[in-house]
C-alpha positions in Angstrom: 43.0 -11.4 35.2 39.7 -13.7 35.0 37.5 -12.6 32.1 34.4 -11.0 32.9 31.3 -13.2 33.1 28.8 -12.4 30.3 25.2 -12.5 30.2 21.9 -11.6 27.5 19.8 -8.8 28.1 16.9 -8.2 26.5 16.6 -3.9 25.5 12.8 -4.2 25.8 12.1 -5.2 29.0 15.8 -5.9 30.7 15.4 -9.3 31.3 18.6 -11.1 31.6 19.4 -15.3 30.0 22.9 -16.9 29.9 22.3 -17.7 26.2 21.7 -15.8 22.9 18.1 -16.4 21.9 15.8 -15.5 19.3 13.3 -14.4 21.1 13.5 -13.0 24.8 12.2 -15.5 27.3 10.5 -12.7 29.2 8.7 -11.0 27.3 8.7 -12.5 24.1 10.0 -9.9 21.7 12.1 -11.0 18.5 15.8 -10.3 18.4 15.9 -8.1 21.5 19.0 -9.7 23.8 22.7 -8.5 23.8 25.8 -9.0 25.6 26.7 -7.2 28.5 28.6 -7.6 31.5 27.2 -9.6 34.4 26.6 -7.4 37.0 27.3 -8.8 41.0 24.3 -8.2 43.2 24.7 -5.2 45.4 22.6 -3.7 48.0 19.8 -1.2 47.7 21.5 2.3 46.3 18.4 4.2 46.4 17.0 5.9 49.6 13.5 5.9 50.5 10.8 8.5 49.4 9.3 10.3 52.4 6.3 8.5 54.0 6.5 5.9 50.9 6.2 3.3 54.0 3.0 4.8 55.3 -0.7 4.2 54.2 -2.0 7.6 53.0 -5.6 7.5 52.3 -6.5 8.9 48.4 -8.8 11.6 49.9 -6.5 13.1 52.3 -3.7 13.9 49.7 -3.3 17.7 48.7 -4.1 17.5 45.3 -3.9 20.8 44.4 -2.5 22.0 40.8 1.3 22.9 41.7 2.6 25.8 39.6 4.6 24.7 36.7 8.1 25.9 35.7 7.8 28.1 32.5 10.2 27.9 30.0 9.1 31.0 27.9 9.2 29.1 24.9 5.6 29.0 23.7 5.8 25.9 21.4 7.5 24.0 24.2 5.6 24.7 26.7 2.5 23.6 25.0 4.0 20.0 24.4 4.8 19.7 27.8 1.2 20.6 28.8 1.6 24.4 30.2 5.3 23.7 31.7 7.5 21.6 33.5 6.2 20.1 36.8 8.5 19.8 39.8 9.8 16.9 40.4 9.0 15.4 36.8 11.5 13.7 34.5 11.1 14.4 30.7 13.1 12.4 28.0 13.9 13.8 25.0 15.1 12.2 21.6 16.1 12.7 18.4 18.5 12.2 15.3 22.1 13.5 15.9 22.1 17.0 15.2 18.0 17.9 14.9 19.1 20.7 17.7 18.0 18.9 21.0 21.0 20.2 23.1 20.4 23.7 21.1 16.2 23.9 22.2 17.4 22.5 26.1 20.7 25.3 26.1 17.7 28.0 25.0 15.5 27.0 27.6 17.9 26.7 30.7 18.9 30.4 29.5 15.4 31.9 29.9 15.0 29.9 33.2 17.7 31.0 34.6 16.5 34.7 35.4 13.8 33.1 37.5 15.2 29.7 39.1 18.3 28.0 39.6 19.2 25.9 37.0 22.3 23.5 35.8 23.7 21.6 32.4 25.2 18.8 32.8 27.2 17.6 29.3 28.7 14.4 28.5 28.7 14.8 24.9 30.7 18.3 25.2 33.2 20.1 27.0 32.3 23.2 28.6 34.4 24.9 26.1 32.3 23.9 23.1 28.9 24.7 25.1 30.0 28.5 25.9 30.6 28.5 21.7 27.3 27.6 20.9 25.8 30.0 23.5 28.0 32.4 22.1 27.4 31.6 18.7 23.6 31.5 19.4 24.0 35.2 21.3 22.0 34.0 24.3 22.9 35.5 27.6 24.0 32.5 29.6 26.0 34.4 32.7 23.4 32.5 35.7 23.6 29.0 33.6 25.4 26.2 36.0 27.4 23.6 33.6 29.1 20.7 34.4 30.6 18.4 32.1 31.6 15.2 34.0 29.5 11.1 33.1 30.3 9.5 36.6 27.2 9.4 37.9 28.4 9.6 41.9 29.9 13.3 40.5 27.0 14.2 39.2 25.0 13.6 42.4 27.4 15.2 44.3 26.7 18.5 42.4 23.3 18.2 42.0 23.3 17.2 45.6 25.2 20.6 46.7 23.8 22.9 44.2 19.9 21.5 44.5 18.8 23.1 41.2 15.3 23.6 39.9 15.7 22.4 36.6 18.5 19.7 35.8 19.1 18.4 32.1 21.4 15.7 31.2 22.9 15.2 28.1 22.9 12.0 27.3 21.5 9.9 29.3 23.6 6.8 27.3 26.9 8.7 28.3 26.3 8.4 31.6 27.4 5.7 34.0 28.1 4.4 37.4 31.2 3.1 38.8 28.8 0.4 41.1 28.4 -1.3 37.6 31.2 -2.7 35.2 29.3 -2.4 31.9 30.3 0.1 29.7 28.4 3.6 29.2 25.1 3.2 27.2 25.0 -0.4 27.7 21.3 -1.4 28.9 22.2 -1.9 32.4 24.0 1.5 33.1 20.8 3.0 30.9 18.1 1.9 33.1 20.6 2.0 36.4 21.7 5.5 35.6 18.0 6.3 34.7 16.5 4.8 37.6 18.4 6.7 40.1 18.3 9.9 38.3 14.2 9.8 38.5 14.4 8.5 42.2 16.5 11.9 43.0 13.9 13.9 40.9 11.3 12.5 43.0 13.1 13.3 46.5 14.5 17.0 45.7 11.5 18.2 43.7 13.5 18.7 41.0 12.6 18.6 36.9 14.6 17.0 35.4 15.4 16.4 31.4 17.0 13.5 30.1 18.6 14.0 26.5 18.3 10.4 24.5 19.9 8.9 21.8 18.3 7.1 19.3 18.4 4.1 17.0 18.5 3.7 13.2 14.4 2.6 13.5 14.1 6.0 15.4 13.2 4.8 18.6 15.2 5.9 21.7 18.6 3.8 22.4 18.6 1.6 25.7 16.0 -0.5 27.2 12.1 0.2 26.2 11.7 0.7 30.6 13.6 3.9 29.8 10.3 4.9 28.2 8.3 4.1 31.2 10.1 5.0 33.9 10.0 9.2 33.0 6.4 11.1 32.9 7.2 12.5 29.8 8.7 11.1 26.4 8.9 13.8 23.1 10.3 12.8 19.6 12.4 15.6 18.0 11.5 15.3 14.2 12.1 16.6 11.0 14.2 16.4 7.8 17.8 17.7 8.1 17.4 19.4 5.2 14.8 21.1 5.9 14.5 24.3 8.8 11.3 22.9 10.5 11.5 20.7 13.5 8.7 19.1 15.0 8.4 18.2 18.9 5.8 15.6 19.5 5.3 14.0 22.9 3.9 10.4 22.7 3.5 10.1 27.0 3.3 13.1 28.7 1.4 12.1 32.6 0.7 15.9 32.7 -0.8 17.0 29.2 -1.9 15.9 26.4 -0.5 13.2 24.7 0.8 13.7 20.6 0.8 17.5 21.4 2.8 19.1 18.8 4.9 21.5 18.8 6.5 23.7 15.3 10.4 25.4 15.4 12.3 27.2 12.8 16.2 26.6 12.9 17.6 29.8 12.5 21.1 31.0 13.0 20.3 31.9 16.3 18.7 29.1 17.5 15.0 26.9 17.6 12.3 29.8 16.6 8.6 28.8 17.7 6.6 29.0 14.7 3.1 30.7 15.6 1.1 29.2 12.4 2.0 25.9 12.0 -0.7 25.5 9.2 1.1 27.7 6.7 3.6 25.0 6.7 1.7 22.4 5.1 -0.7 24.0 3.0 1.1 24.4 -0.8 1.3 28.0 -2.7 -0.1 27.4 -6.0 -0.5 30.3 -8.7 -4.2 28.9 -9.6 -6.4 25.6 -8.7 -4.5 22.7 -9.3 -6.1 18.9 -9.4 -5.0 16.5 -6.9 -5.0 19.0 -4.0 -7.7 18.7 -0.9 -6.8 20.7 2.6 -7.5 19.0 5.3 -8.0 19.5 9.1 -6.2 17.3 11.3 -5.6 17.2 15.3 -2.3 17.7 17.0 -3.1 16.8 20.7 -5.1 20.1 21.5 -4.0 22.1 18.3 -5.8 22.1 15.1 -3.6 22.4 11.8 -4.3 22.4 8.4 -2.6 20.2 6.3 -2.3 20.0 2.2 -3.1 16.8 1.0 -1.6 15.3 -2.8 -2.9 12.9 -4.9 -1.7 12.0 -8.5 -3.4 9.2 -10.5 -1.7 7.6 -13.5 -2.6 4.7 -15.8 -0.1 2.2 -15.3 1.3 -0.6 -17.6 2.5 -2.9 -14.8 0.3 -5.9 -14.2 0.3 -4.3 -10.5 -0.6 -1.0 -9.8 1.3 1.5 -7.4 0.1 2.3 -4.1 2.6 4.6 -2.6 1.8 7.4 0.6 4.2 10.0 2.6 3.3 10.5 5.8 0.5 8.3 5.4 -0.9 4.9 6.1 -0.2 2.7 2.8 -2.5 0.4 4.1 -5.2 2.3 4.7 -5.0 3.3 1.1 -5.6 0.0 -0.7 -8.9 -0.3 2.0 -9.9 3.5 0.6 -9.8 2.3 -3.3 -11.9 -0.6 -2.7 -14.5 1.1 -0.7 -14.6 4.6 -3.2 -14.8 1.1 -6.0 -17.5 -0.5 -4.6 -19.5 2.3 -3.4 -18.7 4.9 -5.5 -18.4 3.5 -8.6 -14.7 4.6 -9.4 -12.7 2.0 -10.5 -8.4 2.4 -9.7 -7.5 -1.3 -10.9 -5.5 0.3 -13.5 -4.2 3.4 -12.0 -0.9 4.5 -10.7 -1.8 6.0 -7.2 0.4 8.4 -5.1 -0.6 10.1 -2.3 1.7 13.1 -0.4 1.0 14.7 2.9 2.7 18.3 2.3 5.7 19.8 4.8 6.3 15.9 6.0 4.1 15.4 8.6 3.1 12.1 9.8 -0.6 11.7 9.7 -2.4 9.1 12.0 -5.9 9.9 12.2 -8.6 8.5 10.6 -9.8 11.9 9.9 -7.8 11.9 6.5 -10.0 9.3 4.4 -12.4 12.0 2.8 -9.9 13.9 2.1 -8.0 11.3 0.4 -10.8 10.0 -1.6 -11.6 13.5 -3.0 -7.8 14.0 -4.1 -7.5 10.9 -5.5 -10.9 11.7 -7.2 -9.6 14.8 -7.9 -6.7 14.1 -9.5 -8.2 11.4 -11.7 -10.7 13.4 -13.1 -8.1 16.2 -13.6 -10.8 19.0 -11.9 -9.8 20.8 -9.2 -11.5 21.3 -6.0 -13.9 23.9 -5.3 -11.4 26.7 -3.8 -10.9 27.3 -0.1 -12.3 24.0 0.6 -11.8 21.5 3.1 -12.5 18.3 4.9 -12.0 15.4 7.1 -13.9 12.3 8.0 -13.6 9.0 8.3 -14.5 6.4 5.7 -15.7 2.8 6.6 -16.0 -0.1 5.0 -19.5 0.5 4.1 -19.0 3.4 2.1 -20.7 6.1 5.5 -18.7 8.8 6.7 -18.2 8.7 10.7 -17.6 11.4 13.0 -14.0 12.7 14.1 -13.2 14.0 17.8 -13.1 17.9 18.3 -15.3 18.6 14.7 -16.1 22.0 15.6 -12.8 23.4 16.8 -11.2 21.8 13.6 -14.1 24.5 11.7 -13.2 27.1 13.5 -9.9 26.8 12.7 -10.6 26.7 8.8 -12.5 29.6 9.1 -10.1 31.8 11.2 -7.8 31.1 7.9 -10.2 31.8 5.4 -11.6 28.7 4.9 -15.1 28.9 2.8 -16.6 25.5 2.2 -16.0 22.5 4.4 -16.7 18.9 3.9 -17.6 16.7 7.5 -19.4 13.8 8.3 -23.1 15.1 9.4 -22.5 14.1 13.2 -19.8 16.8 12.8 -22.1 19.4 11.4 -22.2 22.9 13.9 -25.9 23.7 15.2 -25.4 27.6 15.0 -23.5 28.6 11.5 -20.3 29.5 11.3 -19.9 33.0 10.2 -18.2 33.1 6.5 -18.5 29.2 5.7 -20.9 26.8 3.7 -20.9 23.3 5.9 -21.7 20.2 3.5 -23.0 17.5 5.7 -22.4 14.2 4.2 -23.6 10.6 5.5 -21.7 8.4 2.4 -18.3 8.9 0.5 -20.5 8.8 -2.8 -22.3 12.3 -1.4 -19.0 13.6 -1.1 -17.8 13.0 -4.4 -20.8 14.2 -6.0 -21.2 17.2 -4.1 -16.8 18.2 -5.6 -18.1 16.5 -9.2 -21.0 19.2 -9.9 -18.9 21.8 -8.2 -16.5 21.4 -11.0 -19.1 21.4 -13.7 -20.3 25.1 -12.3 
């Protein structure tokens, strides 16, 4: 039997060389091509959208707001913008085992009393799914499943059953006999993918595509997985921990970074309907080191603890270490709180800890940094039921975040008292129960929390 002929493929953009190389030819990423199997050119698989051959003039398509599928699970619905939308194609990833194929299994259950809906497993066997709906005691009498990774068998179902929601899970598991490449190699990925979407598209149907994903966390296969779907979320969170977060980094029908808070619990992903209590500490009294802040989720507000904790150090370099935080952006915060604040950290230990383990990206979290880390260096606490956000620049003012006054209203709805913002941020009508402190400079910040603590 000859041996297969062999090519490169890059997992970024799919590109194909007959040599290993560095860097991809096409489109210049480091250390992206692998081996596969060279695949023989074939005719055109796919069928043609209706109309896609004629000209439609933008202004005489209905554009009208189609309803969207519900899946009556609040936090996912809000990361997917209100629903799933017909004909869509979501992608979901994750670590093995953060309870993807658990949220999707609880979802197709509730939609099932409405719509027609079908599982398709490649992981498991049927057997092992009706366990975990068992073990989960979630009615699943209406659910379709199918276990079966040929894709041709899989479009024959979905062909005669014509569901309203489809998942698949995995997408890497999957493959077609028209290619000779093994299951979750990049061509059968983005072959597998593309044809999955194109029948989305054609039967109206929304479809979810489970993911794997690499050691670096991003999603197995080639990065056109990413941009072929409308929709991509990131299942986080700590194994050890009970919290997961669902974050959606490209959503075409919502808001992006959306996020979205569940509880494992033995029977299943719980929606968690104050996220905020997560990450905000219980401490028996004031503590130094602590500042709340006020950060943005896509549309939701949540209030996170931040930790600082200043040391003198005997090194001839100083520490600067940050969870869920940009260690960068640190070193810039010291020099600018040095230069034009007068507090000098060339001899300090500094740590800095976002509480619960979420991943902050904002700007919005300099002030609060600064006044922790003066905070904690001082050793006085905060003034209580304070909080802030801003962000710092380079020279020393304190600029405006987006969305200043539903990040307020927020802190007060949880009892919030005092708040910290940049004075672009500052509310023209007061806000019932809280002091506003409008500063312009990071030194009128820390001098407002320094004679605080000396009343």
């Amino acid at each position: 039997m000859a041996k297969a002929k062999t090519v490169f493929a890059c997992t970024e953009c799919g590109g194909q060389t007959l040599k290993w190389q560095g860097q991809c030819p096409h489109c210049s990423a480091w250390n992206t091509l692998t081996e596969t199997i060279a695949e023989k050119p074939s005719a055109s698989r796919y069928q043609p959208l209706a109309d896609s051959s004629q000209l439609t003039r933008l202004g005489d398509v209905d554009a009208s707001e189609a309803p969207r599928l519900a899946t009556d699970i609040g936090e996912l619905d809000r990361v997917l913008g209100g629903g799933l939308v017909r004909g869509a194609v979501v992608l979901i990833g994750g670590d093995p085992g953060i309870g993807k194929s658990t949220l999707l299994l609880q979802a197709l259950t509730r939609m099932s009393e409405r719509c027609k809906v079908l599982y398709v497993s490649g992981e498991e066997s049927a057997q092992q799914v009706a366990l975990r709906a068992r073990r989960l005691q979630i009615d699943s009498d209406r659910l379709g499943m199918l276990a079966e990774i040929q894709m041709e068998r899989i479009f024959g179902v979905l062909n005669a059953e014509k569901p309203d929601v489809a998942v698949i899970d995995s997408i890497q598991t999957v493959y077609s006999e028209s290619l000779q490449s093994a299951p979750g190699s990049v061509a059968q990925v983005r072959e597998c993918a593309a044809q999955l979407t194109r029948f989305a598209k054609t039967s109206r149907c929304a479809l979810l595509l489970v993911g794997h994903v690499t050691k670096e966390g991003a999603i197995a296969g080639p990065r056109v997985l990413e941009h072929m779907v409308d929709a991509v979320l990131y299942f986080e969170g700590d194994t050890h921990s009970s919290f997961r977060l669902v974050r959606a980094i490209k959503n075409r029908f919502g808001a992006v970074n959306e996020l979205g808070v569940f509880a494992m619990t033995d029977r299943g992903l719980r929606g968690v309907s104050n996220p905020s209590a997560l990450f905000l500490s219980r401490h028996d009294g004031q503590v130094s080191g602590s500042c709340v802040m006020v950060t943005q989720e896509g549309t939701r507000p949540l209030l996170v603890e931040l930790q600082a904790l200043v040391d003198s150090t005997h090194a001839p370099n100083p520490r600067r270490l940050t969870v869920g935080l940009e260690q960068n952006r640190l070193a810039m915060l010291l020099a600018v709180v040095h230069r034009h604040a007068g507090v000098a950290l060339f001899d300090q230990d500094v740590f800095v800890n976002a509480v619960g383990g979420v991943r902050i990206n904002e700007p919005a979290a300099d002030l609060p940094v600064l006044l922790a880390i003066v905070s904690s260096l001082k050793a006085k606490p905060l003034p209580e039921k304070m909080v802030a956000f801003g962000e710092v620049g380079l020279a020393g003012e304190v600029r405006p975040v987006q969305r200043g006054q539903e990040r307020l209203k927020e802190a007060a709805k949880l009892g919030f008292r005092i708040a910290i913002v940049p004075a672009a941020n500052a509310p023209k009508t007061p806000i019932a129960g809280m002091e506003v402190v409008a500063v312009d400079r990071v030194d009128q910040a820390i001098d407002y929390v320094s004679e605080a603590a000396r009343r």
